[in-house]
N, C-alpha and C positions, 0 to 999 in steps of 0.2 A: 792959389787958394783951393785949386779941385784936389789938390796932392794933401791937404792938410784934412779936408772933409772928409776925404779916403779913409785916413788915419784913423781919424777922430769915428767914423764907422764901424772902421774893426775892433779899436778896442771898446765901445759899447755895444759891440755884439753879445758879449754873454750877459749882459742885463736883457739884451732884448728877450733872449730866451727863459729868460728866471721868468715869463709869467708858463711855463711848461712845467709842472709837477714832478718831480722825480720822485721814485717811488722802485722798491723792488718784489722780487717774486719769490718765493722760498723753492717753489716746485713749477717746473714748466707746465703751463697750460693746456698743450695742446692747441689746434687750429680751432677758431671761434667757430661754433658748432649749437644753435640755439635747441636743437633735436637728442643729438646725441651727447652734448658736455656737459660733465659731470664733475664736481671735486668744489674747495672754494677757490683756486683762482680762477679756473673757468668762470666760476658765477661772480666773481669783480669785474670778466671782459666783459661776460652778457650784462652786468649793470651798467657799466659805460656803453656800447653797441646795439643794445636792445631796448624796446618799455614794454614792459606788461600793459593788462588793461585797467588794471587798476596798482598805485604803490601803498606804501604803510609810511607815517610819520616818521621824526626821530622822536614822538611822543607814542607809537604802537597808532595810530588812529588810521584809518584807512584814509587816502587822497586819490583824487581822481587821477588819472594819469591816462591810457589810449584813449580809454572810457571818460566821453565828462560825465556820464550818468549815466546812472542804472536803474532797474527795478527788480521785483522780486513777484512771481504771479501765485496766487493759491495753489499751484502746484508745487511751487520751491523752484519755477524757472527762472532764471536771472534772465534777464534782456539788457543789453549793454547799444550805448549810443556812443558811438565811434566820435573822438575830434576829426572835423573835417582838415585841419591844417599840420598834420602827422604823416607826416614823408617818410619814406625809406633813404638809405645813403645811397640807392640811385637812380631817384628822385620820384619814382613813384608812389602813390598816396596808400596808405593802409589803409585798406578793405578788408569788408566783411571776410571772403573769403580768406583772406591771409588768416582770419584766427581761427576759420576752420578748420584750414590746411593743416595750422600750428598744433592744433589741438585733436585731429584725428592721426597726424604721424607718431605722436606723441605715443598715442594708444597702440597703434599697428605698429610700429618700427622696434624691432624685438632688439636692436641696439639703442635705443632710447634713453634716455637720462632715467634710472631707476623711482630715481626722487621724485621727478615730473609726472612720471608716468601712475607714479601714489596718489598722487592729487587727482586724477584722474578716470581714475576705479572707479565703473558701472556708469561715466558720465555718458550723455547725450548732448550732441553739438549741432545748430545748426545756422542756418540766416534765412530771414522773413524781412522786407522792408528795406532790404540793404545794410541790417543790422544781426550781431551776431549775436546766439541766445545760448543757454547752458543750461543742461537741466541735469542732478546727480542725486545722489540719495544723502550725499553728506546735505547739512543744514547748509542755509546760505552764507549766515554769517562766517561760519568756519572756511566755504567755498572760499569766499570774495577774499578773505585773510590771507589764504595759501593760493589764490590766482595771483597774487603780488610777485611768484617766485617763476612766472612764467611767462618770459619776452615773446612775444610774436616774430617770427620771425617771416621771410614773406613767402609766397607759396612755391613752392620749387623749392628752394633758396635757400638754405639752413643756413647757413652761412651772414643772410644780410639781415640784417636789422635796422630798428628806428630811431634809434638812440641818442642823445645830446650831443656823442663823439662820433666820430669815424675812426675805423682800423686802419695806419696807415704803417706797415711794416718796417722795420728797417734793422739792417744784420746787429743781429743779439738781441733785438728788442722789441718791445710790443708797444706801440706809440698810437695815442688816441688823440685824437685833432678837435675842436671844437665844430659845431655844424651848428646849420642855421634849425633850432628847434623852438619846439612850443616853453620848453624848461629856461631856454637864454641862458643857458653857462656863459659863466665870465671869465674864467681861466682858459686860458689857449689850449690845454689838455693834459694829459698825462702819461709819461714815460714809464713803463716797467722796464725793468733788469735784473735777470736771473742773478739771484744772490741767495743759494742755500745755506752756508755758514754767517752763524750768527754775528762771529767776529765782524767777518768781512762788512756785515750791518751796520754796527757800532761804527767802524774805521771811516766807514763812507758817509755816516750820520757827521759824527764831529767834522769830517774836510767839509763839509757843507755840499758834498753831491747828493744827498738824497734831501727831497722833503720833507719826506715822513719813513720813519719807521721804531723797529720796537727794541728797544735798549735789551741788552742782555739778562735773563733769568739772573737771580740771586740776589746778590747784596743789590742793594739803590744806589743807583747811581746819577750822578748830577750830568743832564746834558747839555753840551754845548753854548757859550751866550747866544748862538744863532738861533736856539729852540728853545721852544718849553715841554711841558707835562701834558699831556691830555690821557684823564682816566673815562674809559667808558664801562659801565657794568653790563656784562654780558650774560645771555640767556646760552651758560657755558657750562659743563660740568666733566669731569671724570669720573665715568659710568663704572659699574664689574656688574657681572652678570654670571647667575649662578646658574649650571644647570645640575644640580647634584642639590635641590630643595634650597630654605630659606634657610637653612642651619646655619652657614657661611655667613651669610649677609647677616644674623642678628648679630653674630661677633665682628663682623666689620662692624656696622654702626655703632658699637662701644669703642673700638681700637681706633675710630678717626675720630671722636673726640678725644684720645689724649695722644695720639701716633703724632701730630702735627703740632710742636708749641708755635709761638708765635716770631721764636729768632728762624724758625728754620724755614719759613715760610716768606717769601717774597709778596710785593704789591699787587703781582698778581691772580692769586690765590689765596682762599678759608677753607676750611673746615667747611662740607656739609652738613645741613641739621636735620634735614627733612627727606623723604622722599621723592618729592619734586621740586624744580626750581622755584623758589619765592620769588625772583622776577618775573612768573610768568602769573604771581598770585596768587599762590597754593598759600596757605597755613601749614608752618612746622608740623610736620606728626611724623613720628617712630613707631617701629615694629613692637606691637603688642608685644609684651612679655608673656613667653608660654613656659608653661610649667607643667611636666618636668623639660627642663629645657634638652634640646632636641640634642641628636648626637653625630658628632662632627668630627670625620677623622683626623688623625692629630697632623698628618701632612695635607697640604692644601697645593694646587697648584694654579699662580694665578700669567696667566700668560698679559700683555701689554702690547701697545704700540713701542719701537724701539726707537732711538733717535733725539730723545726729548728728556736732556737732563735736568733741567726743575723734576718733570714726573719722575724718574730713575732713583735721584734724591728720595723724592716725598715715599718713594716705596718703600725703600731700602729700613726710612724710617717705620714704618707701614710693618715690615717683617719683625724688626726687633719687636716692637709694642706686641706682635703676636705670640714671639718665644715669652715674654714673660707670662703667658695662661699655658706656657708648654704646646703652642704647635707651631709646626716649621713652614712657611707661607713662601716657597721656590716661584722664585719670579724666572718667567722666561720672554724677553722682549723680542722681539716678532715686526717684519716688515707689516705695513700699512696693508698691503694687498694681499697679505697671507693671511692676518689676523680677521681680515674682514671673510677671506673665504672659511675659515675656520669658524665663524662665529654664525655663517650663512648655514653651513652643513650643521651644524650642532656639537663640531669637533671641540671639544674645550669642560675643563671642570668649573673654573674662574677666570673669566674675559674681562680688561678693561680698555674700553677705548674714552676719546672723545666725544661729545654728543655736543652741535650746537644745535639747538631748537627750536622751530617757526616761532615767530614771536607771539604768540596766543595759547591759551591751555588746551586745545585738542591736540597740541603737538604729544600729550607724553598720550593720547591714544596709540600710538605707534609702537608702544610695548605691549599692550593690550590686545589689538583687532587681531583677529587672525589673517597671516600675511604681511604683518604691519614691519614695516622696513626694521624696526628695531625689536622685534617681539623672536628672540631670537633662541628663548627657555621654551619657544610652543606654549606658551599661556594661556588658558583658557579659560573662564568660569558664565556658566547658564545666564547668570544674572546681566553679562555686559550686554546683552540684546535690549535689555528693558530698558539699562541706564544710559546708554548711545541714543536713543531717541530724547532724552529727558535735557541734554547738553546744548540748548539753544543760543543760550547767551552767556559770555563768561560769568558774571556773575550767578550763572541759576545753581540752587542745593543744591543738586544732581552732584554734581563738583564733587561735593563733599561726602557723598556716598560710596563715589565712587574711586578718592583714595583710602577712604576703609574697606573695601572690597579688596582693594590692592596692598594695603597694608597688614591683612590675614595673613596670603601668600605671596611673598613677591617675587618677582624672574630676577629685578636687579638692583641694587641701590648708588647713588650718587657719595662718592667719598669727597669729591674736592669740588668749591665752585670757581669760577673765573672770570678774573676781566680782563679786559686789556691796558694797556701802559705803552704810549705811544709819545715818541718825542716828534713835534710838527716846529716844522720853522713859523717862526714869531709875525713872518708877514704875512703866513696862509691865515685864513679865517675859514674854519671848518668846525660843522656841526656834529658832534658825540651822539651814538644811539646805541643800542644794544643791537642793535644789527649790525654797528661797525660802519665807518666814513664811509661805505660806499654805498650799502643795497640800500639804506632807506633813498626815501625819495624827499630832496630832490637828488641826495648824495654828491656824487662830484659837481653836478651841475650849480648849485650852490655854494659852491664856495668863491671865496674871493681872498686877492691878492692887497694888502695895506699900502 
């Protein structure tokens, strides 16, 4: 009887493991790093590995998360009240101090996560009461929004975190454990595996080794009976940015609406209509027409991210729609880490990359502030000093002022928007946001297996 139990063990060992997520990685992360990691799959570990003090829904709404509460003093100080029942992975309680530690290495450590350290600008950090307090020049509302993008990590320690998971390595792969947390994940955790070719996604999507991932650009395709469709609308775009005035960009905003019909275009991608993303709330609005209209020499040079054939497609389309007004729009695609130092120096006529965007509208300040991570034309106008104080709540005019401001002259415009197009196996239950299955909160911790 003990030789047949045996059996009857090994071969339901791989059901045992179906409640672990498979899942892969387009680009290696790097070591989990809550100080210095930067990119998005760094920030999928530090979602799984870390909590901020506060997360965001998968409806945009802010939830409590390190923080069960907060406040806000007449000066614009936040004061946050820590859960007393929020461990680290080795086993220590998260304290005040850890979010100081988190939040002054942040500022001081000249290898820093760039993005982190945005949020950050002119703040003051400290603890009173055994609670840790934040005081910044940004408003709070905007603060508390973009502290969702900032794990604590504990003091010393860049490395540990608080997180629903644990890192638990294993050769070729990044494998996160379930942990006893305030969130209760129900899934055992989640496996990454480096898979930069798309194919290779597709291949290992249909065998049924991955959970989740994202069907190939182009035509639609039907996946697997093991999976379904899940579409999420993303706060995604493809940026160009002009440093050679708006001349450029008024005739981009004519040539992507007709550069892109709708065969050539896949499920995960439109046509932009506006200057900023509508999911983040903006109203449609295009570049005044001026007259006489401005003058633009006939060759244009627009550099890219390279690697990414949906975009290389949608360009190519992009160029021809240009030769028919007679000018010649030379694409030149460009690594990730070149494009980005070119676009930092000011090197470039026409730059387009990716832009995914905090989920709230001070996100597109960042083309605007001076220093601001994407402000990358050196943009500047007197007026933004009046109209940055007036941005208290999403909803206030100001809003509205201040893409007509931006709509005079602009540094860049949006051609393409984006969502994603994920095939999940039929027994995961996982919640869609515009942040993507994982950063909102409660993200992987919330799902469940049928």
């Amino acid at each position: 009887m003990r030789r047949y139990l045996l059996a009857l063990c090994l071969i339901l060992a791989p059901c045992a493991s179906a409640q672990m997520v498979e899942e892969s990685l387009a680009a290696n992360p790097g070591p989990l790093d809550f100080i210095r990691g930067e990119g998005y799959e760094q920030w999928l570990l530090q979602s799984l590995a870390g909590d901020a003090l506060v997360g965001i829904s998968p409806t945009g709404l802010l939830v409590p998360r390190l923080a069960q509460a907060w406040s806000s003093g007449p000066d614009g100080t936040l004061r946050f009240r820590l859960r007393a029942d929020a461990r680290f992975t080795d086993g220590q309680p998260v304290a005040a101090e850890d979010v100081v530690w988190t939040f002054r290495e942040l500022q001081r450590n000249p290898a820093a996560s760039p993005t982190k350290r945005a949020v950050l600008e002119g703040a003051e950090v400290g603890a009173a009461g055994g609670q840790p307090w934040l005081r910044s020049p940004k408003p709070p509302g905007r603060l508390l929004l973009e502290l969702a993008r900032l794990p604590i990590a504990r003091a010393g320690q860049p490395q540990v975190g608080s997180g629903p998971f644990a890192l638990h390595p294993e050769p070729g792969a990044w494998v996160f454990r379930r942990r006893d947390h305030f969130l209760q994940p129900q899934v055992d955790g989640v496996r990454f595996r480096l898979l930069a070719d798309a194919g290779a996604v597709t291949t290992a999507l249909r065998k049924g080794w991955l959970s989740i991932g994202a069907p190939p650009p182009g035509r639609p395709q039907e996946p697997p009976p093991t999976h379904r469709v899940v579409h999420q609308a993303m706060h995604a775009q493809f940026v160009v940015w002009s440093r050679s005035g708006d001349g450029p960009l008024r005739l981009l905003e004519v040539w992507r609406r007709e550069a892109f019909p709708p065969g050539l275009l896949d499920a995960n991608a439109r046509p932009s209509r506006g200057l900023w993303p509508e999911t983040l709330g903006f109203q449609v609005q295009a570049i005044p027409p001026q007259v006489p209209p401005p003058t633009v020499p006939r060759v244009l040079h627009l550099a890219f991210t390279a690697g990414e054939p949906l975009l290389e497609k949608l360009l190519l389309a992009l160029r021809e729609r240009a030769r028919r007004d007679g000018y010649d729009l030379r694409l030149t695609p460009q690594e990730q880490g070149l494009l980005v130092a070119r676009l930092s120096k000011g090197d470039f006529d026409l730059a387009g990359s990716m832009v995914v965007y905090e989920p709230h509208p001070w996100a597109v300040l960042e083309y605007m502030e001076p220093g601001g991570p994407m402000n990358f034309t050196r943009w500047i106008h007197p007026a933004l000093v009046t109209l940055v104080p007036r941005l208290r709540q999403p909803e206030d005019p100001a809003w509205r002022d201040l893409q007509d401001l931006w709509a005079q002259h602009p540094g860049a415009l949006p051609l393409l928007d984006f969502q994603s197009v994920l095939w999940v196996d039929r027994r995961l239950e996982v919640t869609p946001s515009p942040l993507g299955l994982y950063l909102a909160t409660p993200g992987a911790a919330g799902w469940r297996w049928h």
